[in-house]
C-alpha positions as CSV (number, residue, x, y, z in Angstrom):
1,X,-14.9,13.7,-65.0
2,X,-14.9,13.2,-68.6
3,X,-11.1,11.9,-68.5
4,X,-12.0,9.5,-65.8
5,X,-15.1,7.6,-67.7
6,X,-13.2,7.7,-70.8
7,X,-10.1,5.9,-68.8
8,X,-12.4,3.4,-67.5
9,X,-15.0,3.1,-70.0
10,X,-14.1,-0.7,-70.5
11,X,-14.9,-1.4,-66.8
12,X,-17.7,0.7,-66.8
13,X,-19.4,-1.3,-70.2
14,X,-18.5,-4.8,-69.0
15,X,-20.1,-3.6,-64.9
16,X,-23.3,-2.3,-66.9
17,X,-23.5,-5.3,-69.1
18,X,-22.9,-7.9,-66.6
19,X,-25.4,-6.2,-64.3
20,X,-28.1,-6.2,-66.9
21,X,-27.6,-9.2,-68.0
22,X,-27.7,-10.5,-64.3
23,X,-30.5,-8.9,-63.5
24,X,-32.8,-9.3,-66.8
25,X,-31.9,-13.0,-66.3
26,X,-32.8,-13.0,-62.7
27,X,-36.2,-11.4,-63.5
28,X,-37.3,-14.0,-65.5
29,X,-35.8,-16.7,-63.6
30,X,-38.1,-15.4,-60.7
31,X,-41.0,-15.2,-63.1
32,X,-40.7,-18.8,-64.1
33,X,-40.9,-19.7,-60.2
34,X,-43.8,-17.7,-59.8
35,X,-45.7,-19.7,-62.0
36,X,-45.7,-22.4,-59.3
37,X,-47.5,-22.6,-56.0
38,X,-45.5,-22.2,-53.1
39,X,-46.1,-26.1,-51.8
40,X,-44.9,-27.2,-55.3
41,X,-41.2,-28.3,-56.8
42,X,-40.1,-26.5,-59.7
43,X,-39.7,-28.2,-63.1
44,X,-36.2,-27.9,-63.1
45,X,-36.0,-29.0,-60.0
46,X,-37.7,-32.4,-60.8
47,X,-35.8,-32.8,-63.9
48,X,-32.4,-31.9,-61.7
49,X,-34.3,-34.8,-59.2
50,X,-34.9,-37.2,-62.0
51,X,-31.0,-37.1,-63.4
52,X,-29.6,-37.8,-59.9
53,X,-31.8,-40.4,-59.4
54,X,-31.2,-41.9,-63.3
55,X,-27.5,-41.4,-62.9
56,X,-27.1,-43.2,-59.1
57,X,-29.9,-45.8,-60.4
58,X,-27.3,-46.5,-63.3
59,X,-24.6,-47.4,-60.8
60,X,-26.5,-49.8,-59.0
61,X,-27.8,-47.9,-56.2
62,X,-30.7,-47.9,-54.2
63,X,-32.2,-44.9,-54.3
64,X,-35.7,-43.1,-54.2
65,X,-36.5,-39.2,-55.0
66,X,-39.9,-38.6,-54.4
67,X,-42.0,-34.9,-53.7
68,X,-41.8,-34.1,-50.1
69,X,-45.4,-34.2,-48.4
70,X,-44.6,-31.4,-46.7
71,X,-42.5,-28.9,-48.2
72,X,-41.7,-27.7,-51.6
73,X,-38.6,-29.9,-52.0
74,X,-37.4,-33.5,-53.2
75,X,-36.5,-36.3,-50.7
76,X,-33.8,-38.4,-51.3
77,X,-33.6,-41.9,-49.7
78,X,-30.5,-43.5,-50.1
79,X,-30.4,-47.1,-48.9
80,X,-33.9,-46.8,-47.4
81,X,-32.4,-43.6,-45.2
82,X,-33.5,-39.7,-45.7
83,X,-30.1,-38.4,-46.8
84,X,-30.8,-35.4,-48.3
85,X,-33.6,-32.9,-50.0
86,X,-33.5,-30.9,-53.1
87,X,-34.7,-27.7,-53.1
88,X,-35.0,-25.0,-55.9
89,X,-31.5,-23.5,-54.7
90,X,-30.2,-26.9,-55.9
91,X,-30.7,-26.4,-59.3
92,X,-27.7,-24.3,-60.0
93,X,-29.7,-22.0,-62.1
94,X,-28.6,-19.1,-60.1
95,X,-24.9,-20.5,-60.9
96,X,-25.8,-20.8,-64.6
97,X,-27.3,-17.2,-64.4
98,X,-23.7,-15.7,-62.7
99,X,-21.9,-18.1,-65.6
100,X,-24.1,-17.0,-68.3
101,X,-24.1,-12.9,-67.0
102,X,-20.3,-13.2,-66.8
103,X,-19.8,-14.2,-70.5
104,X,-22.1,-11.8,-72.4
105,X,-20.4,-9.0,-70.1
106,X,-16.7,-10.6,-72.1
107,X,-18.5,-11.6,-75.2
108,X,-17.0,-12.3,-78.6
109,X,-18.2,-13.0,-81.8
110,X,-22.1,-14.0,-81.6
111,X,-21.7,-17.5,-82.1
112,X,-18.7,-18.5,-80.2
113,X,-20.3,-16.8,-77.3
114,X,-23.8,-19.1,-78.0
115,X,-22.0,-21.9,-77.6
116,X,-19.8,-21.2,-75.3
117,X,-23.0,-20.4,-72.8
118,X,-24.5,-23.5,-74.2
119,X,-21.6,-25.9,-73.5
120,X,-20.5,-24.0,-70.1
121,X,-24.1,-24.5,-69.0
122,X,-24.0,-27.7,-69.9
123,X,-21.0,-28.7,-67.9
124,X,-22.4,-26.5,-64.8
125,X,-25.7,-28.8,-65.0
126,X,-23.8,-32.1,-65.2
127,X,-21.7,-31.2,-62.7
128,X,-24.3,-30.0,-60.4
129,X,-25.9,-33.7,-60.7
130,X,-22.8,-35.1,-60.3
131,X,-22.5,-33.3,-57.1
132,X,-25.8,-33.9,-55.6
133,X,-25.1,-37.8,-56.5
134,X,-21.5,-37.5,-54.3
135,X,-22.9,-35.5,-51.9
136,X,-26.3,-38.2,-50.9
137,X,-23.4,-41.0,-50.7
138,X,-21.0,-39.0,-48.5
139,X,-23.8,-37.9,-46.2
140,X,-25.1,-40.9,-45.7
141,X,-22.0,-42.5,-45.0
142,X,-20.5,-39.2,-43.4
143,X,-23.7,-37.2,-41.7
144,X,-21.1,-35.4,-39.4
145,X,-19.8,-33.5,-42.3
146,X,-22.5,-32.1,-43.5
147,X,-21.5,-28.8,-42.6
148,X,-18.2,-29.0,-44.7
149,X,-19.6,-31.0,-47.7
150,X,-22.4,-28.8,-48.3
151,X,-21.3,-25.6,-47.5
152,X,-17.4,-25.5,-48.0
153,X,-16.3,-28.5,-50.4
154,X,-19.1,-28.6,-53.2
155,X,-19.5,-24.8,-53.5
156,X,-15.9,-24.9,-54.0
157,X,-15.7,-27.1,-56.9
158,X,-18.7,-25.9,-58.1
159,X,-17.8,-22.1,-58.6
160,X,-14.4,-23.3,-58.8
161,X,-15.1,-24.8,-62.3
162,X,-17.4,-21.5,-63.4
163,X,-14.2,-19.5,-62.5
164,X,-11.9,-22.2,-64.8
165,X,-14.6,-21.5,-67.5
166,X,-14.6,-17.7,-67.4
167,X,-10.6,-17.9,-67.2
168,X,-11.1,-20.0,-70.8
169,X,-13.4,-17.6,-72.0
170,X,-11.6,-14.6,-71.1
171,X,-8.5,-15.7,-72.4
172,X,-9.2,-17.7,-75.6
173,X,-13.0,-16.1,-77.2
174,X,-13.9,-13.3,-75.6
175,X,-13.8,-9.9,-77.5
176,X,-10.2,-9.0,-75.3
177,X,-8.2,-12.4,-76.2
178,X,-5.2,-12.3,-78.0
């Protein structure tokens, strides 16, 4: 037995680490939504909202992201049209968590991994607004593809680019690159 966690003592640190980090992260993420009443939109949420909105409103559309009356979510009305909601799943906080849980279970030297977190999360959050921008457009002007756009295409690119980032981080400043 001894052998076998000496052999695999590099798995078994980075599985431990990545799992407390994912969890202790996870905690506190759910702590901060419990500080909200169930009817009411996160913080990040409405700051995730308000970027959309800022960065469609800077390309000349006409849009509107107001607090749903009814549920804990933001409407978005695209051209006068419902096209979409944001809920607290759209944040990609739970991405940035993974991201984040991933890279201290790698890390490197203290400081390149800071920043690393802080520029990968970062990118994930733009990227997540730019998504939620394409994806009001293309369902309003494709509602037949929701399906697809929402749960194949964006979560695609999405993780797709968290995996890109973890290959980087692996390979050129984690503790393991060469």
């Amino acid at each position: 037995m001894k052998k076998y966690l000496i052999q695999f003592k590099p798995f078994l640190i980075f599985i431990s680490t990545f799992f407390a980090a994912y969890i202790v992260l996870t905690i506190v993420y759910k702590f901060y939504l419990n500080s909200f009443d169930a009817v009411e939109v996160d913080g990040i949420s409405k700051i995730v909202g308000s970027n959309v909105e800022a960065l469609m409103r800077f390309f000349n559309s006409d849009v509107s992201i107001v607090k749903s009356i009814t549920e804990p979510c933001l409407e978005v009305w695209y051209n006068n049209k419902f096209t979409i909601r944001i809920i607290e799943g759209c944040n990609a906080v739970s991405v940035i968590i993974l991201f984040i849980s991933f890279v201290i279970a790698f890390s490197g030297k203290f400081k390149t991994t800071l920043f690393f977190i802080l520029f990968g999360t970062l990118f994930i959050y733009i990227l997540n607004i730019l998504r939620i921008a394409f994806l009001t457009i293309l369902l309003f002007n494709y509602p037949q593809y929701e399906h697809f756009l929402h749960g194949v295409l964006f979560p695609l690119i999405i993780y797709g680019f968290v995996f890109v980032l973890w290959v980087i981080w692996v390979n050129k400043f984690s503790k393991y690159a060469k």
